[in-house]
C-alpha positions as a printed NumPy array, in Angstrom:
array([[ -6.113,  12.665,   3.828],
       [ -5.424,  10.06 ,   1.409],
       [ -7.006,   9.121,  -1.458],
       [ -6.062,   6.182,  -3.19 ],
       [ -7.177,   3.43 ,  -5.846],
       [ -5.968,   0.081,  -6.003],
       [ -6.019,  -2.597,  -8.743],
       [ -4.946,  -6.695,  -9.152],
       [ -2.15 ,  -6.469, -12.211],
       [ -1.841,  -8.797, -14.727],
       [  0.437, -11.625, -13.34 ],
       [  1.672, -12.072, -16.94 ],
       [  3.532,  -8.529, -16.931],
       [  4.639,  -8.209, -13.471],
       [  8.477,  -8.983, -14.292],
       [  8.207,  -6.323, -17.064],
       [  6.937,  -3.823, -14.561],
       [  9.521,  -5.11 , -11.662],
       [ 12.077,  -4.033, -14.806],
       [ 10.436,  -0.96 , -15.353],
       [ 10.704,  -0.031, -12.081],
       [ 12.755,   2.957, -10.865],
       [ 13.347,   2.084,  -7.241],
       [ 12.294,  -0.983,  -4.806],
       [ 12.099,  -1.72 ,  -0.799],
       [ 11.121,  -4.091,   1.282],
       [  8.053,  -3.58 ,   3.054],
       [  7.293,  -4.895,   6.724],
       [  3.899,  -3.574,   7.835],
       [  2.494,  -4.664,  11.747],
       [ -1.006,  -4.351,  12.972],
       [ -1.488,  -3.467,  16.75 ],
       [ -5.778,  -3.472,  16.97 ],
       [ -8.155,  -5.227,  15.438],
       [ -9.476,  -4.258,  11.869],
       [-12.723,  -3.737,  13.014],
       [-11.705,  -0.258,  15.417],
       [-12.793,   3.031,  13.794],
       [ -8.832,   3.516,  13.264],
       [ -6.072,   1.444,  12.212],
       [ -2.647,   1.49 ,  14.093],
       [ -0.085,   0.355,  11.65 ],
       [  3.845,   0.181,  11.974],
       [  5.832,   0.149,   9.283],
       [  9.544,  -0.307,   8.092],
       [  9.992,   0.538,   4.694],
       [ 13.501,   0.098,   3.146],
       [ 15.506,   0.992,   6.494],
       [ 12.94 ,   4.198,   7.84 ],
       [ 10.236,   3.006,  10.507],
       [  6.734,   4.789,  10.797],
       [  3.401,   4.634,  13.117],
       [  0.835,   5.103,  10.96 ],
       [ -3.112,   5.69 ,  12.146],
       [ -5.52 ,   5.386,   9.532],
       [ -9.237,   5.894,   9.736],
       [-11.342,   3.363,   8.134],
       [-12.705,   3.92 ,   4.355],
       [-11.715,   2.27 ,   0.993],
       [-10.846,   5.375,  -1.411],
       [-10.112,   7.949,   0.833],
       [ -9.656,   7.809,   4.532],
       [ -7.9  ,  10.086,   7.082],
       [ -4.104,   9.003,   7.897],
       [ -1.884,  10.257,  10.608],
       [  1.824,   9.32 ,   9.998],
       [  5.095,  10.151,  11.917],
       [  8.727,   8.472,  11.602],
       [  9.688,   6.742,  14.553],
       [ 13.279,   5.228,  15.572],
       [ 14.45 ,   1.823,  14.805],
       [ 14.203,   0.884,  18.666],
       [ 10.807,   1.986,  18.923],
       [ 10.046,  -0.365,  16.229],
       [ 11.288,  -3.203,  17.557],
       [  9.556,  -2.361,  20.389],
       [  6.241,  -2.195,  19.088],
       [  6.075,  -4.892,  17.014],
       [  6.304,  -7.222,  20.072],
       [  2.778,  -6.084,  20.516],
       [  1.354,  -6.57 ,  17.183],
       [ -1.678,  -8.851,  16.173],
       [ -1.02 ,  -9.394,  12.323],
       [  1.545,  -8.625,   9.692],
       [  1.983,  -8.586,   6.361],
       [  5.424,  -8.267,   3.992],
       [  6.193,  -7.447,   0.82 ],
       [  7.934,  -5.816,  -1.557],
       [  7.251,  -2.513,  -3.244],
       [  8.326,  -1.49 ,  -7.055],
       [  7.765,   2.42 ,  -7.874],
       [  6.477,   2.617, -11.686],
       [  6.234,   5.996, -13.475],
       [  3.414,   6.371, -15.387],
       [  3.412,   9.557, -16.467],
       [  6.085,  12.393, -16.515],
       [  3.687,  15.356, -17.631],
       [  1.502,  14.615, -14.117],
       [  4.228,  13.188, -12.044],
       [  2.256,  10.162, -11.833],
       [  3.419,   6.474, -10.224],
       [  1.843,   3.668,  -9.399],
       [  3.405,   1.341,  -6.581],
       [  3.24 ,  -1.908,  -7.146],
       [  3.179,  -4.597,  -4.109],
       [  4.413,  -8.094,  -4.664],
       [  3.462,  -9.954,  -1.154],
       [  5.314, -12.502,   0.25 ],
       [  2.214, -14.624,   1.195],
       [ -0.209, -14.506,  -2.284],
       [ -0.329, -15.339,  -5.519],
       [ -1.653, -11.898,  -7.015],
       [  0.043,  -8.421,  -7.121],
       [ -1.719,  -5.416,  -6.243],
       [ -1.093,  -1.489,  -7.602],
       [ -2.055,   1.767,  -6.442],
       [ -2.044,   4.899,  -7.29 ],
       [ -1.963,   8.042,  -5.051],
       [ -4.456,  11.382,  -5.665],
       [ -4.639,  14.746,  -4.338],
       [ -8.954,  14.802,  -4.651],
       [-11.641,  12.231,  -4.911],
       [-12.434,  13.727,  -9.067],
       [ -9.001,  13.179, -10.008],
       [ -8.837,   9.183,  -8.601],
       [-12.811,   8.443, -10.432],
       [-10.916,  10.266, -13.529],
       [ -8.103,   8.436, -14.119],
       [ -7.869,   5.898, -16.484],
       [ -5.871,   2.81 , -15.481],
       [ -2.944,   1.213, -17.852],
       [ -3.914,  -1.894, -19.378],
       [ -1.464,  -4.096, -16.858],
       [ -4.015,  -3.106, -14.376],
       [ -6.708,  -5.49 , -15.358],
       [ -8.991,  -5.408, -11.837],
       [-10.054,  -2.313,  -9.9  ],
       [-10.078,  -3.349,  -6.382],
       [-10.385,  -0.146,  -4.68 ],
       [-13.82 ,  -1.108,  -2.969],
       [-13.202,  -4.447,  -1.731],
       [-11.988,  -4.495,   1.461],
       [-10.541,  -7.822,   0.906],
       [ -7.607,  -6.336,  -0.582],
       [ -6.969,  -3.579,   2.22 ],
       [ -3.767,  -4.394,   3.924],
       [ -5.088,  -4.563,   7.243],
       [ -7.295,  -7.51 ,   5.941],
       [ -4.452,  -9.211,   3.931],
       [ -2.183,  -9.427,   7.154],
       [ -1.963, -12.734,   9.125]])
């Protein structure tokens, strides 16, 4: 299961946070069905590991079914995919005492950046209280899923 929340952060502070960051990959993620199936086939090459990644729909928590899958495979399966999107991801700490980091997308294509912020339970991600660089809680608009942002 994951559970996740995702906000629009302040374009003014993005280069702090990039600075801020403690590690960085690019992001490559590929789209083999249509957005509108009850799940999601994703690949995805992040940094130099590749992944297939089946995700139910939902916008704060949904089912997701990942396993790491060679380099050839990949390349492969990408021949078949519909949409894409790229990107690059910045890993923030937020908190030491909770182990907490937000992961911070900068997309090739748009103007706005996007964070989110992993939970173990529903109560914990309604509970949490955003920093003030997060300045739009897009969690429930499926605009901002991914799998609707990829061309």
């Amino acid at each position: 299961m994951e559970i996740e929340r995702k906000w629009l952060i302040d374009p003014k502070r993005v280069n702090e946070l990039k600075k801020r960051s403690f590690a960085h990959e690019k992001v490559e993620q590929y789209y083999l069905n249509d957005q509108n199936d009850a799940w999601v086939i994703r690949l995805k090459k992040a940094g130099s590991d590749c992944f297939i990644t089946l995700k139910s729909k939902g916008l704060l928590s949904r089912e997701e079914l990942e396993l790491h899958i060679s380099k050839k495979d990949f390349a492969d399966f990408i021949k078949h995919a519909k949409t894409s999107i790229k990107k690059t991801r910045y890993i923030i700490e937020l908190s030491t005492e909770i182990l907490c980091c937000l992961e911070m997308d900068v997309y090739d294509d748009y103007e706005f950046v996007t964070g989110e912020v992993e939970f173990d339970s529903e109560e914990e991600a309604n509970n949490f209280v955003a920093p003030d660089f997060c300045v739009e809680d897009v969690t429930m608009d499926p605009k901002y899923k991914n799998v609707n942002l990829a061309k």
